[in-house]
C-alpha positions in Angstrom: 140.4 18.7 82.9 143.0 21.0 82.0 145.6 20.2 79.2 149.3 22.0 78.4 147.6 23.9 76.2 144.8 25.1 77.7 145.1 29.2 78.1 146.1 30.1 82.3 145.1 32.8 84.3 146.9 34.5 87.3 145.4 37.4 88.8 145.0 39.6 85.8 147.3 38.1 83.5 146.4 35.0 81.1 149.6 32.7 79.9 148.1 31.2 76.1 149.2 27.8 78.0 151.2 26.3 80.6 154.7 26.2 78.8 157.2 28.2 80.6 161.0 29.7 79.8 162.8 28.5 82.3 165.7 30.7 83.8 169.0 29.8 82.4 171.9 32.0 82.7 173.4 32.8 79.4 176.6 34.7 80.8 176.6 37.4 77.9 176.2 40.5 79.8 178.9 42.8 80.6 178.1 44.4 84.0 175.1 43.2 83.6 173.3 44.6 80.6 170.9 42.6 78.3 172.0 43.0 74.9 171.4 41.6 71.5 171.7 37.9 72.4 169.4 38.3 75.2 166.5 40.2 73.1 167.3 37.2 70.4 167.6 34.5 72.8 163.8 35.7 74.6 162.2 36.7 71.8 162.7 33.5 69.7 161.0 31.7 72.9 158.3 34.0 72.4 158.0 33.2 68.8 158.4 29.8 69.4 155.2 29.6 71.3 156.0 29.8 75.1 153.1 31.0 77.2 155.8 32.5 79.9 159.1 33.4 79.1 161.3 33.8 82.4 164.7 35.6 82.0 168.0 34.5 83.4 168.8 35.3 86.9 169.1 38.9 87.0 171.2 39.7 90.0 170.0 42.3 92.3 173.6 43.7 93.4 176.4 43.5 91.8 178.0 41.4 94.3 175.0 39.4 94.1 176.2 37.8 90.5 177.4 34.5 90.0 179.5 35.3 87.1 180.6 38.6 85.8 179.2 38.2 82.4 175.4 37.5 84.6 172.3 39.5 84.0 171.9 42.8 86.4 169.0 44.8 87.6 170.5 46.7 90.5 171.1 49.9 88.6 168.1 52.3 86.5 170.4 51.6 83.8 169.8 48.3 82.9 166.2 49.3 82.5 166.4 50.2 79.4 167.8 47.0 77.8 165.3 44.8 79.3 162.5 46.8 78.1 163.2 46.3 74.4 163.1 42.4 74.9 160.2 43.1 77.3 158.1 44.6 73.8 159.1 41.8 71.7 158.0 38.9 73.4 154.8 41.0 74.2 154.4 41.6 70.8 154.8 37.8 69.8 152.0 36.7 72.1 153.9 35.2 75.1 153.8 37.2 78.9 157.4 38.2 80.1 158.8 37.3 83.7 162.1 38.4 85.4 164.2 36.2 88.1 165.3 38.3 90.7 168.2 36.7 91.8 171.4 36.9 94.9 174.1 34.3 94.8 175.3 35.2 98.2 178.5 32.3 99.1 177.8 30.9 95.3 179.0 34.4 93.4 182.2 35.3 91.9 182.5 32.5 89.6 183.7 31.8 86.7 181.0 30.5 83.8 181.0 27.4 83.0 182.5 27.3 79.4 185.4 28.6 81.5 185.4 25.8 83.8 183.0 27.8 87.0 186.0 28.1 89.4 185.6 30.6 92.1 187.5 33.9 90.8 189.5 36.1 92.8 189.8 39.8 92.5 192.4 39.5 89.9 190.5 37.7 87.8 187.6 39.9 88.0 186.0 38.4 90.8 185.1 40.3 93.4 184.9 40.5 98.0 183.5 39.9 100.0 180.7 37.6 99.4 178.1 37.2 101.6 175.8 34.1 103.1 173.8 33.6 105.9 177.2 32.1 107.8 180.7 32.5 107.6 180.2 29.0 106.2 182.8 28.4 102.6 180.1 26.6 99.8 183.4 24.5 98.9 187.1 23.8 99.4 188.0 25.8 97.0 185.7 28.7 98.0 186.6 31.9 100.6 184.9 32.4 103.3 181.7 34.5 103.1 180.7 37.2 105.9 177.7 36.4 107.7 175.5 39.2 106.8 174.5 41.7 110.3 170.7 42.9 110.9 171.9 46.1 108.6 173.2 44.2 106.0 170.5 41.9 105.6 168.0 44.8 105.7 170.0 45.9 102.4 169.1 42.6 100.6 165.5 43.1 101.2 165.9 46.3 99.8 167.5 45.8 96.8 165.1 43.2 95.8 162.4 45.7 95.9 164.1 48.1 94.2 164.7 45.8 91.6 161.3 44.4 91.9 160.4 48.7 91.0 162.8 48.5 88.0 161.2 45.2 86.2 158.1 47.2 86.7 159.5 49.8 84.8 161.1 47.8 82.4 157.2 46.5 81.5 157.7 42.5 83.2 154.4 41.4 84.3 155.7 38.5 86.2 158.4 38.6 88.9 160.0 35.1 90.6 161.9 35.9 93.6 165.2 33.1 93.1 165.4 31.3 96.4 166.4 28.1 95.2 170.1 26.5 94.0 171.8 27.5 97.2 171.9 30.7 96.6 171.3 33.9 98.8 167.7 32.8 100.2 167.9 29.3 100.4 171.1 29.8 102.2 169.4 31.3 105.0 166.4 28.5 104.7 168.3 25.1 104.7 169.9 24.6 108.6 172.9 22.8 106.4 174.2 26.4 106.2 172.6 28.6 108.2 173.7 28.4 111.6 172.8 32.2 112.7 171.6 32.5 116.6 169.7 35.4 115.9 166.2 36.2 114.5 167.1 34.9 111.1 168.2 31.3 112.4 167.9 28.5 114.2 164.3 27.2 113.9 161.9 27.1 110.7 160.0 30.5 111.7 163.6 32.2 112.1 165.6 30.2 108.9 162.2 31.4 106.5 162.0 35.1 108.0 164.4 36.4 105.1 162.1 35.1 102.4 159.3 35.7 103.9 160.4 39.3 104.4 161.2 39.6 101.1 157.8 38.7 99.8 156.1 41.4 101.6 158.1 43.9 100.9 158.4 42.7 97.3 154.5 42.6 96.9 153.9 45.8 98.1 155.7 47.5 95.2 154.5 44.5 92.8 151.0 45.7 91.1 148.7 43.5 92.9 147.2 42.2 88.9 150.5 40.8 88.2 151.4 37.6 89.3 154.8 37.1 91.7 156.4 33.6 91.6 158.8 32.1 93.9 161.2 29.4 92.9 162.7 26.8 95.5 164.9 23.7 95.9 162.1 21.5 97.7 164.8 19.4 98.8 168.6 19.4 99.6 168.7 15.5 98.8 170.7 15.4 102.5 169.7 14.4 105.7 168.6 17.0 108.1 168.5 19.7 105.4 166.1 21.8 104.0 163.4 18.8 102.8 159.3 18.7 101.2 157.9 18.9 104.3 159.4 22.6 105.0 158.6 23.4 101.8 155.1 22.5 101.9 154.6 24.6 105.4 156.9 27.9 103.9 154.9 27.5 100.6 151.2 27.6 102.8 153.4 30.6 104.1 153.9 32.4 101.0 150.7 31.9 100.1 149.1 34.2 102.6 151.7 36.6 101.6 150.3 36.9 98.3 153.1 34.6 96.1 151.3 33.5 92.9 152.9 30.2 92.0 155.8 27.8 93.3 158.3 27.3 90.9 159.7 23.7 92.4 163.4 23.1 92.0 165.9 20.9 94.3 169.5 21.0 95.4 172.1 23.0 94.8 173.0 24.0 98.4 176.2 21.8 98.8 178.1 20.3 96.5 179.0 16.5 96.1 175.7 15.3 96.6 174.4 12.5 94.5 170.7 13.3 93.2 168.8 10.5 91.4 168.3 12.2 88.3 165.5 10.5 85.7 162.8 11.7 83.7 160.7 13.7 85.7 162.6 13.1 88.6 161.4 17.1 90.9 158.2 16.3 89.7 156.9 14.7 92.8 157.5 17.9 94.6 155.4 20.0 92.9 152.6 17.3 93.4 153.2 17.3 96.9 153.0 21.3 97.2 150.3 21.7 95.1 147.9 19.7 96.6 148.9 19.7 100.5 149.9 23.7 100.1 147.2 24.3 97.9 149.2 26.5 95.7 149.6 26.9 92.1 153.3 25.2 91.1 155.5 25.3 88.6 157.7 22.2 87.8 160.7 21.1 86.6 163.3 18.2 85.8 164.4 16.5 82.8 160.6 17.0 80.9 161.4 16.1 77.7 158.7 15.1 75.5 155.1 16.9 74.4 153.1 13.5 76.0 155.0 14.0 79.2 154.5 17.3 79.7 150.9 17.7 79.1 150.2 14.9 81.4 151.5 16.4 84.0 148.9 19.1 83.8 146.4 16.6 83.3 147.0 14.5 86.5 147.4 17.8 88.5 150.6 17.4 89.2 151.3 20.9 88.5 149.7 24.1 86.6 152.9 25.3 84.7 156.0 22.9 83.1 158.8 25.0 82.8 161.4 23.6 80.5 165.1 24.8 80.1 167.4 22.1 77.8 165.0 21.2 75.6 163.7 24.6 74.6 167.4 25.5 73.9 167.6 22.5 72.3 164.5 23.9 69.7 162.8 27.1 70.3 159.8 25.6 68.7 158.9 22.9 71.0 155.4 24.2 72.0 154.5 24.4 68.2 155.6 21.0 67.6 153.6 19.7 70.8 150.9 21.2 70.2 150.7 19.5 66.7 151.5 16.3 68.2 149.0 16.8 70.7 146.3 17.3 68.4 145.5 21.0 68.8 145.2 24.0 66.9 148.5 25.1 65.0 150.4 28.0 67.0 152.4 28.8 64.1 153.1 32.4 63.3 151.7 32.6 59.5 155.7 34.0 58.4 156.0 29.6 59.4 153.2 28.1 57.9 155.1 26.1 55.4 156.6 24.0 58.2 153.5 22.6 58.7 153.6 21.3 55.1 
């Protein structure tokens, strides 16, 4: 029976156990370089004992940020950034992974500590955005254009290219972002996309821009390094994007040659009331895991050592990923794994706090 700390292997890489980073924007980059807080931010995750350690969403155009102080990959330039925080959490014993992200509708926004309203060119937003639909996310929000045939054709392309720089940068794990209501779920969930071409309408149609992606993502991806794909399992609205789609794009994604789903929910619409508790996405992964037959990810208020780790023993997923509480302490996995019973992870510069 496998246990959180029990090493994992995908393809050719091995995690040293199933805690993952997961992707939180910091909103510290300016046109989207990583820069000292990102190399310290990573790094001490690395240090802290993390088997995975996922960056931010790292937007694949520029337009294709939420924020303008997001993470970028859609230039050579930002290679070189990423590769210095690439080497150190390499070096301190954890595997590196990159979110490869497109807001779509959901980009030109303000960050949070700023209060997350849309910005308009003035303000250093930027236009247009784009979405599956001329469909507004909010109220307060312009109107996207629906991207054309040629357009969308651009978006697969600059994930690849992307996909080609993490490479360079030295990731060995790439998660394509299609969850949140951003770019690629908006063309999955029918709350948004309303397209009457190829790329809408039924399930086949509404999943051909991920799917797309995939292939033409895992064709530049070394076939030894895993490739991850997060999604919102569930819009939490009637006759939206729900666990049973999942489950049949996951068996989809499979044969396409994605690793691991990383399982996330909502995001698509706002207003919507989501029955937050402990471990409240958990039951998705569960679901896709076992009726999929898929490695997953999951996520959602996991909070404590005992928690996590039985939800690797009861199957219910091969990988917790964890956001507040590692920001919370950096050291978590060290701490669990003490609590758990198992062998101290400790780098020896820490040994006292064992004491």
């Amino acid at each position: 029976m496998a246990h959180l700390f029990e090493p994992f292997k995908i393809r050719d890489v091995s995690f040293r156990n199933r805690i993952a980073v997961s992707p939180m924007c910091q909103y510290s980059s300016t046109n989207g370089f990583a820069n000292d807080w990102h190399l310290v931010h990573l790094a001490s995750r690395a240090v802290g004992g993390a088997g995975l350690v996922l960056t931010e969403a790292a937007a694949v155009e520029s337009r294709g940020r939420i924020s303008p102080q997001d993470l970028g990959i859609w230039s050579d330039a930002h290679i070189e950034g990423l590769a210095k925080t690439v080497a150190l959490i390499h070096n301190f014993g954890a595997v590196s992974g990159i979110q490869l992200a497109h807001a779509g509708r959901k980009a030109s926004t303000a960050k949070p500590s700023k209060g997350g309203k849309v910005l308009n060119e003035s303000q250093d937003g930027w236009r247009p955005l784009v979405s599956s639909s001329a469909i507004a996310f909010s109220k307060e929000s312009p109107i996207p254009e629906a991207l054309s045939f040629e357009g969308i054709q651009q978006i697969i392309q600059a994930f690849v290219e992307a996909t080609k720089r993490s490479l360079q940068a030295g990731f060995k794990v790439v998660e394509i972002h299609a969850a949140h209501g951003y770019l690629l779920h908006q063309f999955l969930s029918p709350l948004v996309n309303h397209r009457q071409d190829d790329y809408g309408g039924n399930f086949e149609n509404r999943t051909r821009l991920l799917r797309e992606v995939v292939e033409e993502v895992r064709k530049v991806w070394p076939q030894t390094y895993p490739l991850l794909v997060r999604i919102s399992a569930t819009d939490w609205v009637d006759k939206g994007w729900d666990i049973e789609q999942s489950i049949a794009l996951s068996d989809k994604l499979k044969s396409l040659g994605v690793d691991m789903i990383d399982s996330s929910s909502g995001g698509i619409i706002p207003g919507i009331n989501i029955p937050t508790k402990l471990g409240y996405q958990t039951q998705f992964a569960e679901r896709i895991r076992r009726e999929a037959n898929i490695y997953t990810g999951t996520v959602g208020l996991i909070t404590s050592p005992e928690q996590a780790d039985q939800l690797i023993r009861t199957e219910v997923a091969d990988m917790v990923l964890l956001g507040r509480e590692l920001l919370r302490n950096p050291y978590w996995p060290h701490l669990a794994a003490k609590q758990l019973g198992h062998e101290k992870l400790w780098p020896v510069q820490y040994d006292r706090a064992w004491l």
